[in-house]
N, C-alpha and C positions, 0 to 999 in steps of 0.2 A: 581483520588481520592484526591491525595495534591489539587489538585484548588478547588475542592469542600471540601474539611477540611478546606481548607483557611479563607473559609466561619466562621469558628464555634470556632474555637479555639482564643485565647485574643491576641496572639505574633505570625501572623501568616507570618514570614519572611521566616523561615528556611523552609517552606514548600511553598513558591514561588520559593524560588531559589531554591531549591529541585525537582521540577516540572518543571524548567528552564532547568537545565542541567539536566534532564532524558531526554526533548525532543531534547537537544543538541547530547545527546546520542546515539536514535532514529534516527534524521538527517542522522549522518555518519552512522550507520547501516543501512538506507536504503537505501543510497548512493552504500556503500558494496554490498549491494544485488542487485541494480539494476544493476551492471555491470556483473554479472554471468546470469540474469533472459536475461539480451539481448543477452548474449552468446548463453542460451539455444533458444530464438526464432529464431536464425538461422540455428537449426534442423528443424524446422516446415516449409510445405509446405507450400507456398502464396497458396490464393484461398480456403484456409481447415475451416472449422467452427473454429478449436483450433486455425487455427492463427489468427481469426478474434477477439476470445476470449482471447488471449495472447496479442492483440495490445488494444482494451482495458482494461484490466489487467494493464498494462503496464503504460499507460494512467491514469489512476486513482491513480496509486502508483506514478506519477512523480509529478500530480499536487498534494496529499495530502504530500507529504515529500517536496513541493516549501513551501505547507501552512504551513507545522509545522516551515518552516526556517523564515520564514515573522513571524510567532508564537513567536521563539525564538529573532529574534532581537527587536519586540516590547515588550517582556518582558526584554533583555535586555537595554531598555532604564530607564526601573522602577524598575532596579534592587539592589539599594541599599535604598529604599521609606519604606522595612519591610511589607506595607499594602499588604492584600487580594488579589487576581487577580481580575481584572478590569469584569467585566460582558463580554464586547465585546473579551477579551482572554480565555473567558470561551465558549461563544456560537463558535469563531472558533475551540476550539477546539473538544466540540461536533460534528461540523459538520464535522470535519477531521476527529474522529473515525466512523462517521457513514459512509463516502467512504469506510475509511480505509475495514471496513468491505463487502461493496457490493465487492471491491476488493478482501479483502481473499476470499469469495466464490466463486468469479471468478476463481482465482488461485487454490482454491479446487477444482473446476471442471475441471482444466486443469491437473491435477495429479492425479485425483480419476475416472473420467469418460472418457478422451482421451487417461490417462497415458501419458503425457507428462515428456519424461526421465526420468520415471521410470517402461514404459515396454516396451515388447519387438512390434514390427509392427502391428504382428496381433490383438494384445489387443488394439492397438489405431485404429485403423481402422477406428471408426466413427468419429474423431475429424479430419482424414485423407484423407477424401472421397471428389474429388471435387464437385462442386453443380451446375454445369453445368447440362446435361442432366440426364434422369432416369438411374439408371443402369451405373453410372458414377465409372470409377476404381479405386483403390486407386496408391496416387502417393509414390513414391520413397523416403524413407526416408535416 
């Protein structure tokens, strides 16, 4: 929202740098999160739909928090200029919320529909099922 007001308002500094360090913010907090989210895919079976949905998950959360750091230092090179953000730091960052997103619903499907660490065996069960043959067991959590 700052990149896009950057647009519209007459002094739109304070709302670059604003927008600079929210994503610097961002950064480490996804940083944070990624090392507990790798914790948790070492409960998940290899071979399970969910672990296959957790390495892409995973995958799209490392390269969109790579984009927002390449994000952040090419805004910090224009960071005392005051002007608008540049068009090209606006379209990366539309395209890093629009991952970001295919992501979260990734991540919702790994906690709402396999119950990834947050239920018990039986309610993951289909995130846990190998896909080997018909009638295939569920493995060992």
């Amino acid at each position: 929202m700052f990149d896009i007001a950057s647009h519209v308002v007459d002094r739109p500094g304070f709302l670059t740098q604003s927008s600079e360090w929210l994503i610097a913010v961002g950064v480490i907090g996804a940083l944070l999160a990624a090392m507990f989210g790798f914790l948790d895919m070492f409960a998940i079976p290899t071979a399970t739909p969910a672990f296959r949905t957790a390495l892409v998950h995973m995958t799209l959360n490392l390269l969109v928090t790579a984009a927002y750091a390449v994000n952040f230092l090419w805004r910090h090179a224009d960071y005392t200029n005051g002007a608008s953000v540049g068009i090209g730091k606006l379209v990366l960052s539309a395209i890093s919320v629009a991952v970001l997103g295919v992501s979260g619903f990734l991540g919702g499907k790994l906690a709402y529909r396999y119950g990834v660490r947050v239920a018990d065996e039986n309610t993951q069960a289909e995130g846990y099922t190998n896909d080997g043959s018909p009638g295939s067991t569920r493995s060992a959590v």
